[in-house]
C-alpha positions in Angstrom: 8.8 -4.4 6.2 10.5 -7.6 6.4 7.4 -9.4 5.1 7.8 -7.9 1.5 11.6 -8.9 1.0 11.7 -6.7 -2.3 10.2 -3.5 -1.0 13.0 -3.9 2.1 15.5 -4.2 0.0 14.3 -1.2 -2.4 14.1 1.1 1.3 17.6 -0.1 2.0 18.9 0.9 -1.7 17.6 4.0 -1.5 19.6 6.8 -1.5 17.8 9.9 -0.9 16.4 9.2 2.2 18.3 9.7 5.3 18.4 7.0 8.0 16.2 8.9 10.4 13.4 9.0 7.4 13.8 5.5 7.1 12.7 4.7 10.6 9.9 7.3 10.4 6.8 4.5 9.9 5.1 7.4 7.9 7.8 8.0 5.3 8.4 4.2 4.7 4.5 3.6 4.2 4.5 6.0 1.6 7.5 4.7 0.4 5.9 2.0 0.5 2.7 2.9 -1.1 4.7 4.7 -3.8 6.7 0.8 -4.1 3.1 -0.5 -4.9 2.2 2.1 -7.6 5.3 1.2 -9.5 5.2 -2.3 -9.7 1.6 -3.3 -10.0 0.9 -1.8 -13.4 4.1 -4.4 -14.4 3.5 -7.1 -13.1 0.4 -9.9 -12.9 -1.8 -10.1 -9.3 -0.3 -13.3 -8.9 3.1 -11.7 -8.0 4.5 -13.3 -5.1 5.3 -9.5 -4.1 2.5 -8.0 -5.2 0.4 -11.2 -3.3 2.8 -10.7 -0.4 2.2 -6.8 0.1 -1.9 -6.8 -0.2 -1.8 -9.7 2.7 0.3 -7.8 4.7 -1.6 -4.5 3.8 -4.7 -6.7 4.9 -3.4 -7.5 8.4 -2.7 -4.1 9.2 -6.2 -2.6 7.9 -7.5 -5.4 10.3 -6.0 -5.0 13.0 -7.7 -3.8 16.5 -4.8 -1.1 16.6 -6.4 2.2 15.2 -2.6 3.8 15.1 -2.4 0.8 12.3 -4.8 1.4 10.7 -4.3 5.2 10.0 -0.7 4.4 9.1 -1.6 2.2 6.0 -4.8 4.3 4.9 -2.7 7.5 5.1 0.9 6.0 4.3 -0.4 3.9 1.6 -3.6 3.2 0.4 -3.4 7.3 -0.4 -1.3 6.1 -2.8 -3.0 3.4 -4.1 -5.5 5.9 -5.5 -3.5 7.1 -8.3 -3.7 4.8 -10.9 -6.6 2.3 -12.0 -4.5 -0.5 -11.7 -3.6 -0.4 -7.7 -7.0 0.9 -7.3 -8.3 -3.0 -9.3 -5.5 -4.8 -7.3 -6.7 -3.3 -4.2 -10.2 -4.1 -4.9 -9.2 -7.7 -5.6 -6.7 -8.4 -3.4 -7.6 -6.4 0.0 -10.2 -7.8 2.1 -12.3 -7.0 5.4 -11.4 -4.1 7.0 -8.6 -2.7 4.6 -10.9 -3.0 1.7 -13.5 -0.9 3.7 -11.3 1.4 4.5 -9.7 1.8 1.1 -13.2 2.5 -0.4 -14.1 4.8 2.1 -11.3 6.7 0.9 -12.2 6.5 -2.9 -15.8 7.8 -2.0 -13.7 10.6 0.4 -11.3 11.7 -2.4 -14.5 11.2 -5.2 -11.6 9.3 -6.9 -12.3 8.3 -10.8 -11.7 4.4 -10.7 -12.0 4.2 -14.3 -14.4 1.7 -13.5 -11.7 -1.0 -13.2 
C-alpha cells in the first residue's frame, strides 16, 4: 500500500496488529477500508489521499486478476458501505469495473445510500 503514503504509514503505526496480520492482504484491506471510512467524512474529494486511494481502489477493481478483485470488494468496498459519505465518494470517484462491482454490492446488501 505504498501508493497511499498515509494509509502505510497509519498500518505501520498501528499497534494492535501483529506483524503476521499486517502481511495478511485481507486484514490490511480492511484496514484499509476501515482507513477510508474515517477520513472521507473529514476531508474534501479533492484529497490528494482520498484521490490517491479511489485510483488505486480503481486499478485493482479493474484488473483481469479475479483474486484482486475479490480482495478490494470484500476487504474494502464492504466497508465503504457504512456511511453515506464513502458510499458518494465511491460513486464519484470509482470508475469501470470497481464502480460496478461496488454497486453490485449495495443492491446485494439492499444498502440505504441515503440517496447521496
Amino acid at each position: 500500500m505504498h501508493e497511499i503514503p498515509e494509509f502505510a504509514a497509519h498500518l505501520n503505526a498501528d499497534k494492535i496488529l501483529v506483524r503476521e496480520d499486517k502481511s495478511d492482504p485481507y486484514i490490511v484491506f480492511g484496514e484499509f477500508g476501515a482507513f477510508l471510512r474515517s477520513v472521507v467524512p473529514q476531508r474534501s474529494l479533492n484529497d490528494t489521499t482520498i484521490l490517491a486511494s479511489f485510483r488505486f481502489l480503481t486499478a485493482l477493481g479493474d484488473s483481469e486478476n479475479p483474486e484482486l478483485r475479490d480482495l478490494v470488494t470484500a476487504g474494502t468496498f464492504d466497508l465503504l458501505l457504512d456511511t453515506p459519505e464513502t458510499i458518494r465518494a465511491a460513486r464519484q470517484l470509482l470508475y469501470g469495473r470497481a464502480l460496478d462491482s461496488f454497486e453490485e454490492l449495495i443492491q446485494r446488501w439492499g444498502v440505504d445510500t441515503g440517496h447521496p
